[in-house]
C-alpha positions as CSV (number, residue, x, y, z in Angstrom):
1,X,-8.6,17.1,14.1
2,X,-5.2,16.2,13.1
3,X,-3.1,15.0,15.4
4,X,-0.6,18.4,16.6
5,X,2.5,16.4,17.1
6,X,6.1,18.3,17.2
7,X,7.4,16.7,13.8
8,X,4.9,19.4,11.9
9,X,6.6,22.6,13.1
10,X,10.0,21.4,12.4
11,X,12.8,21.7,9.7
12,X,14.0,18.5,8.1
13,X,17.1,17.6,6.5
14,X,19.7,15.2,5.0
15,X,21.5,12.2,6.1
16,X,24.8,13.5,6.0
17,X,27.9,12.2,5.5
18,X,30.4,14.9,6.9
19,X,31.4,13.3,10.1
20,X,33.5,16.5,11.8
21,X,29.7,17.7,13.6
22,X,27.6,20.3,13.8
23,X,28.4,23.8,14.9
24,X,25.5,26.6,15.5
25,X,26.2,30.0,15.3
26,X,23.6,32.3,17.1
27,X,22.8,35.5,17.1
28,X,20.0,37.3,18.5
29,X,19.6,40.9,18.1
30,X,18.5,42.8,21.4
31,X,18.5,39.8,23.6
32,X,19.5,40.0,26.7
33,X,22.2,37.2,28.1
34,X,20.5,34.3,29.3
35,X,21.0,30.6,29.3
36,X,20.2,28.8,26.0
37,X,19.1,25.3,25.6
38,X,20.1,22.9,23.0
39,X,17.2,20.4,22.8
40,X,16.5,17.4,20.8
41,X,13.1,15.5,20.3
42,X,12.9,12.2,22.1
43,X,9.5,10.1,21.8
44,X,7.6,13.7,20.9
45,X,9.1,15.7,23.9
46,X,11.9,18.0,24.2
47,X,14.6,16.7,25.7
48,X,17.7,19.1,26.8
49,X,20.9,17.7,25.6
50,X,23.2,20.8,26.2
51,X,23.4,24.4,27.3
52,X,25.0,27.6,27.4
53,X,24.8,31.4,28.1
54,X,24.3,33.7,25.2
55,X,27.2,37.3,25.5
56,X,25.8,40.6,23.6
57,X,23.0,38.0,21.5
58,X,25.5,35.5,20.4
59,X,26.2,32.0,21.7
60,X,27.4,28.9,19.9
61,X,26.8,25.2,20.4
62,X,29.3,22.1,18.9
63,X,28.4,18.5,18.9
64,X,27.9,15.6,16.9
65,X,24.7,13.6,15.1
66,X,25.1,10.0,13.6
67,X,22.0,11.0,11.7
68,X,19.6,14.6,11.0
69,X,17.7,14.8,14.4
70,X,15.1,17.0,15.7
71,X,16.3,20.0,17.3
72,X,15.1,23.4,19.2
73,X,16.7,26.1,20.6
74,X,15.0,27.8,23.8
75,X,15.9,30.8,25.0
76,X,15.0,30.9,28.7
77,X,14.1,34.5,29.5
78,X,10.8,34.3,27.4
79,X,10.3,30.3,27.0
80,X,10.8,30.9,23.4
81,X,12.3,28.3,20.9
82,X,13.2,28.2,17.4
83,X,12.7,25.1,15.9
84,X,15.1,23.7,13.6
85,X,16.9,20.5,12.0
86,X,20.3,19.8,13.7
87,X,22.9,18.0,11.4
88,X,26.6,18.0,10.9
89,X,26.8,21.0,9.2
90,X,27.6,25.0,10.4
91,X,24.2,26.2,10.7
92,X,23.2,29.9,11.5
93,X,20.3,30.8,13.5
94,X,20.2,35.0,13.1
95,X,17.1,37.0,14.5
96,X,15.8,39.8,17.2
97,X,15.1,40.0,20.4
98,X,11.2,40.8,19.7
99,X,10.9,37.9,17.3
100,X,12.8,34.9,18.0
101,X,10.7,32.6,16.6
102,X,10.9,34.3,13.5
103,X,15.1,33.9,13.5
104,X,16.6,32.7,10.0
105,X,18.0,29.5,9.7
106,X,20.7,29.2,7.0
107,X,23.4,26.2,6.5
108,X,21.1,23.3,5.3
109,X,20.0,22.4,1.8
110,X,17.6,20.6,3.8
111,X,16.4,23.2,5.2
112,X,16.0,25.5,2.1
113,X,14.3,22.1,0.3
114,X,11.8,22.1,2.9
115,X,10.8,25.9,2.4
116,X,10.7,25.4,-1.0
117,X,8.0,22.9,-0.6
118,X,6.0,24.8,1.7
119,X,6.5,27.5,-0.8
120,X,4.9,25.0,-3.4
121,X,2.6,23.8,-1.4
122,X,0.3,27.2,-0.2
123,X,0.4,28.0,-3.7
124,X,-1.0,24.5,-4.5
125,X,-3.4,24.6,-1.6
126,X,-4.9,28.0,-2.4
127,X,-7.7,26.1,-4.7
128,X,-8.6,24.2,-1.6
129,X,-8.9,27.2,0.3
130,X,-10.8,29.0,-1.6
131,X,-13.2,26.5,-1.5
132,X,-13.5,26.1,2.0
133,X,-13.8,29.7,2.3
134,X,-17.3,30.0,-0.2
135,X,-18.6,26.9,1.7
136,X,-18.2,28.8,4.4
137,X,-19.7,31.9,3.4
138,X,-22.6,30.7,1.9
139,X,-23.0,28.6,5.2
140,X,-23.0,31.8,6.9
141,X,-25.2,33.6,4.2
142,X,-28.1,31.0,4.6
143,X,-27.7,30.2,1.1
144,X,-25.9,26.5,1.4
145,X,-28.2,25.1,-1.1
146,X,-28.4,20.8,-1.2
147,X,-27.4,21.8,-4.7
148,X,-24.8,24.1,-3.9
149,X,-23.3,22.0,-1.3
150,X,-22.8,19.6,-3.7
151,X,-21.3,21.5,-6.4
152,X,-18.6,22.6,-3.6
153,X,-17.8,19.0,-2.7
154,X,-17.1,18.4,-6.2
155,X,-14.7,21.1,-6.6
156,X,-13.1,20.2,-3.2
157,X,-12.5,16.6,-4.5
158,X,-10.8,18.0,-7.9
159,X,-8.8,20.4,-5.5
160,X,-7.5,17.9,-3.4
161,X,-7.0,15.5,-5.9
162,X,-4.5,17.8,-7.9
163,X,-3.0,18.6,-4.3
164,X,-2.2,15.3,-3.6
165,X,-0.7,14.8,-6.8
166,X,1.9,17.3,-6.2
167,X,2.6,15.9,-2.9
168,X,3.3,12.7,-4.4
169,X,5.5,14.3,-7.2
170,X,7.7,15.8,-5.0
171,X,8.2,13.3,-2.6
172,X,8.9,11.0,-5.8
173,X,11.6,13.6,-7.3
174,X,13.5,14.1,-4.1
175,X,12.6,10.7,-2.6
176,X,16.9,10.5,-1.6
177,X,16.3,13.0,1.5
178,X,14.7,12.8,4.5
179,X,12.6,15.6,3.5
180,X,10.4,13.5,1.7
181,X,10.3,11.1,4.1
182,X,8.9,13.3,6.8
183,X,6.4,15.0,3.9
184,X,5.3,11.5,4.1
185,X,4.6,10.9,7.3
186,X,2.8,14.5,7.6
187,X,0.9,14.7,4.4
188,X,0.2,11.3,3.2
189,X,0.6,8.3,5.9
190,X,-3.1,9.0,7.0
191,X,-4.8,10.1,3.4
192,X,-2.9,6.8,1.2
193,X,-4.1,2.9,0.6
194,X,-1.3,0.2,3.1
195,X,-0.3,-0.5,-0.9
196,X,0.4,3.2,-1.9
197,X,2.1,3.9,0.9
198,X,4.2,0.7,0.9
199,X,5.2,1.8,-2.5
200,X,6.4,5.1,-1.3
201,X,8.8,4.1,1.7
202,X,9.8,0.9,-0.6
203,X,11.4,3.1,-2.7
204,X,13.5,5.3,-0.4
205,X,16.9,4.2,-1.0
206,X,19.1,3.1,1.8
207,X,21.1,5.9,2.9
208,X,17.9,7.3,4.4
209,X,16.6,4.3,5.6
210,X,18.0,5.2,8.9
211,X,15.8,7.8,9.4
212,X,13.0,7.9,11.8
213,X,10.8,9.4,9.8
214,X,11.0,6.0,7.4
215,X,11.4,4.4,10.9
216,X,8.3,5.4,11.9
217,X,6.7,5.4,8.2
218,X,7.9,1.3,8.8
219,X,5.9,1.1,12.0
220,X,2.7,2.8,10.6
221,X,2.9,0.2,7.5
222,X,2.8,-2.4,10.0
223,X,0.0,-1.0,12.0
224,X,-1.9,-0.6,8.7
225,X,-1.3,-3.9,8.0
226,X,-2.4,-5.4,11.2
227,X,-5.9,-3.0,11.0
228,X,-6.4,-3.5,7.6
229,X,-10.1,-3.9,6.4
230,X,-10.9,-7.8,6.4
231,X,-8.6,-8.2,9.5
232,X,-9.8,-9.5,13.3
233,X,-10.0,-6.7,15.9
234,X,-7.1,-6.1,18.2
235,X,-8.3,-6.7,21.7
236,X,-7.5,-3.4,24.3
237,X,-8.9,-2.8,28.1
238,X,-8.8,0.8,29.8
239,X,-10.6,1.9,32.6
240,X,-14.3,3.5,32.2
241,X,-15.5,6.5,33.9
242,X,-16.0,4.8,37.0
243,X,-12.1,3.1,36.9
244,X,-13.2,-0.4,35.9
245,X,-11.5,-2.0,33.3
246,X,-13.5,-2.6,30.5
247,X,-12.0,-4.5,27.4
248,X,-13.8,-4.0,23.8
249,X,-14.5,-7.8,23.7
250,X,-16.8,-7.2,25.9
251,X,-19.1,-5.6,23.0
252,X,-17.7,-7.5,20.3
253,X,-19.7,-10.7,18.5
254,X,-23.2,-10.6,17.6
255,X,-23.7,-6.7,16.8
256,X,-21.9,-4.3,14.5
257,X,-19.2,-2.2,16.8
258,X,-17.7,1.0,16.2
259,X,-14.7,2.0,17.7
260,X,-14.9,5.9,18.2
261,X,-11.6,7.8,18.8
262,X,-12.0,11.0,20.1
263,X,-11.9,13.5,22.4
264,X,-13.5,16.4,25.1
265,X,-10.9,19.2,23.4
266,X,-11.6,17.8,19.9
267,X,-14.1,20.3,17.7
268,X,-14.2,18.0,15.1
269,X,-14.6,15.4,17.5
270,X,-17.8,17.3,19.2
271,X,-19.6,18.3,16.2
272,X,-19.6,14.8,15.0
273,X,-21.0,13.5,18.4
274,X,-24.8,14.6,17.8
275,X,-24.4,12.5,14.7
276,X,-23.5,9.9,16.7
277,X,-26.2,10.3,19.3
278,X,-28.7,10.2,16.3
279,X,-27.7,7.1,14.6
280,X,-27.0,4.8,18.3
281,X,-30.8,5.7,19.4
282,X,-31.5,4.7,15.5
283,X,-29.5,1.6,15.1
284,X,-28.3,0.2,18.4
285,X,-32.0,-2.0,19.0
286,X,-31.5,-3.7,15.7
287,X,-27.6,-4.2,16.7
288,X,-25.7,-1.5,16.6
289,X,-23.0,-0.5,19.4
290,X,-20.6,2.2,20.3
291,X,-17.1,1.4,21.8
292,X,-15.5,5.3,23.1
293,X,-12.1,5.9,23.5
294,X,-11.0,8.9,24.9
295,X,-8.0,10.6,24.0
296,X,-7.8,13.3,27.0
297,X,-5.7,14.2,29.7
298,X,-8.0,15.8,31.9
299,X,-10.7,13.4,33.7
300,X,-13.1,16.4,34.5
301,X,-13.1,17.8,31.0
302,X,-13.8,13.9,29.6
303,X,-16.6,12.7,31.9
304,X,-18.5,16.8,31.4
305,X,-18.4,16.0,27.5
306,X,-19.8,12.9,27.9
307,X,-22.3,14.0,29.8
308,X,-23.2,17.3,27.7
309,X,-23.4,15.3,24.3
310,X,-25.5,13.1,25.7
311,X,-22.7,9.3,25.5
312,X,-25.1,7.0,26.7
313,X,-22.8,4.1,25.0
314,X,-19.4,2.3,26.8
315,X,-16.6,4.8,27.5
316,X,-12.9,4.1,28.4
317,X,-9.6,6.0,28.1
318,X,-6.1,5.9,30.4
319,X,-6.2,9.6,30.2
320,X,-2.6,9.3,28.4
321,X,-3.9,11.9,25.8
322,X,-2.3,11.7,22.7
323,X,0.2,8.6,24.2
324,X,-3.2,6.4,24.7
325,X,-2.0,2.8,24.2
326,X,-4.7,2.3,21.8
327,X,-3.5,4.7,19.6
328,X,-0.3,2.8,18.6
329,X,-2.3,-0.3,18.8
330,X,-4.4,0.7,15.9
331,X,-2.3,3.5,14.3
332,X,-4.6,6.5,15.4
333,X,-2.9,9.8,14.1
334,X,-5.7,11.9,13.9
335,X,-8.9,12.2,15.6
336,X,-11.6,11.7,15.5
337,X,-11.6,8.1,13.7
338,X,-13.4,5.2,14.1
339,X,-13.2,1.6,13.4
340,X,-16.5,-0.6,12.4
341,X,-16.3,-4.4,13.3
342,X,-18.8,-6.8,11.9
343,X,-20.4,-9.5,14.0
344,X,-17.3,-11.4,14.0
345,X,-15.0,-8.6,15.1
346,X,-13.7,-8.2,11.9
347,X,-12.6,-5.0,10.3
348,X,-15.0,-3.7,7.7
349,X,-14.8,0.1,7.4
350,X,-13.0,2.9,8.5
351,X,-13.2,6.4,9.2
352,X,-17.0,6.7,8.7
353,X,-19.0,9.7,9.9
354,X,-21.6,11.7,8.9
355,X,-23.9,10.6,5.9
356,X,-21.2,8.1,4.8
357,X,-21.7,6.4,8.4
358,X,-25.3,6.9,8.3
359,X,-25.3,5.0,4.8
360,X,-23.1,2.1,6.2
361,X,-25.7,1.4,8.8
362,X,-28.2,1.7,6.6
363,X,-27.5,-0.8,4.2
364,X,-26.1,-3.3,6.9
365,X,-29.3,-2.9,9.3
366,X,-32.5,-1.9,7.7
């Protein structure tokens, strides 16, 4: 399941150069007055950084950004927000009382790049769709054939394939906004080779190099780098479902290991676990192991999945959710993934499930 972070809803823009700040203009029709927060993303949370009370729908904020930042407006009455990118520029934010989130945002050619791509990119994605959509039907028909199954993968693959070479050309032809950095980090960080990717941010030219988006496309490189296949494992201890701390050294040398990243909430997650179950009772006598690592919050919900798919491997998690230590450690943006060490703790695969993992297994332990 990817990873639901903030950064997808929102509206990116520029690095700007106007330095006289950012003024937003708002007008909501049919609202009642109420206070109005100004809020800017800090470390994936919103953060209130000013506020003020909106007079017949309208309401106005000034300030300053050194750089394009992360911004929403919430309008307290409701709890509703409209997402947007804050920059120094007069931006207008024009919409009704019975659907705020739907409000206009006008003011950045940021902005209207952005759209423009997610314009682009339905229409490019309507191949992959309509794949999905037969695969599903036939699923539901009774009529998913080996053969047919197999004929829809191959489509899928051509699909995705010409839908990740529009990504790529876009990000390449605009690559001098911060648009294309963030379509980066959303739509190819997790999908690209440490080399692709390294080409791409490489080639962002230095007045966006400010940006956190290339920021944190920087960090991911160097987490790729680090957990790249042929690499050592990166030692980690959190507490198991009985609060002892157990570190995945403890499993490591002498067996293959995989590190599972997942989670109780997780449907992808779930629907791989029988998998899972299958292949450990297969493989784990001739040296196979399972190292979990939970990404919840809630302890109830964890320990109940565990127990309903049947776990029988080690567990741990800090119950930090989607701020689990581990998952800067080894650059987990999406779940689930998975890890496979060697008998040396080295890094030999990743992201393996279903037939693929059964395969791997195979050929390393029959």
């Amino acid at each position: 399941m990817r990873k639901l972070f903030i950064l997808s809803a929102l509206a990116i823009g520029m690095l700007s150069c106007q330095t006289e700040g950012f003024k937003i203009n708002g007008n909501i029709e049919g609202a009642t007055d109420q206070q109005v927060l100004l809020q800017l993303v800090k470390n994936n949370e919103l953060v209130a950084i000013d506020s003020t009370m909106m007079e017949g729908g309208k309401f106005q904020f000034k300030g300053t950004v050194e750089v394009p930042d992360m911004a929403a407006l919430e309008f307290t009455t409701k709890g509703e927000r409209v997402i947007m990118f804050l920059e120094n520029s007069e931006i207008n934010v024009t919409g009704t009382a019975d659907n705020v989130m739907a409000s206009e945002i006008t003011g950045s050619a940021s902005q209207d790049l952005l759209n423009n791509f997610s314009k682009q990119q339905q229409e490019k994605a309507q191949g992959i769709t309509e794949v999905n959509y037969r695969y599903q039907q036939a699923a539901q028909d009774g009529i998913l054939t080996p053969a047919l199954q197999e004929e829809l993968f191959a489509e899928y693959q051509a699909e995705n394939e010409k839908y990740q070479v529009f990504i790529k050309q876009f990000v390449k032809e605009n690559n001098a906004s911060v648009v294309a950095a963030y379509i980066t980090l959303r739509e190819l960080a997790n999908s690209l080779s440490t080399e692709a990717l390294d080409s791409i941010v490489s080639a962002f030219p230095q007045e966006i190099q400010a940006s956190p988006f290339v920021t944190m496309l920087n960090e991911q490189l160097e987490v790729q780098k680090r957990t790249a296949i042929g690499q050592p494992y990166i030692d980690f201890s959190q507490p198991d479902p009985d609060g002892n701390e157990v570190a995945l050294s403890s499993v490591v040398g002498g067996k293959y290991v995989l590190v599972d990243f997942w989670a109780a909430w997780c449907t992808p997650c779930r629907k791989e676990n029988p998998n899972l179950v299958k292949l450990y009772n297969q493989y784990n006598p001739k040296g196979f192991e399972i190292f979990g690592v939970s990404f919840d919050r809630e302890r109830d919900a964890w320990l109940a999945a565990i127990e309903n798919d049947g776990l029988t491997w080690p567990q741990v998690s800090d119950l930090g959710g989607w701020e689990n230590s581990v998952a800067k450690v080894y650059g987990i943006m999406s779940i689930p993934s998975n890890v496979l060490l060697d008998k040396e703790g080295k890094i030999i695969a990743k992201n393996l499930r279903g037939e693929d993992l059964e395969k791997k297994l195979a050929e390393l332990l029959d």
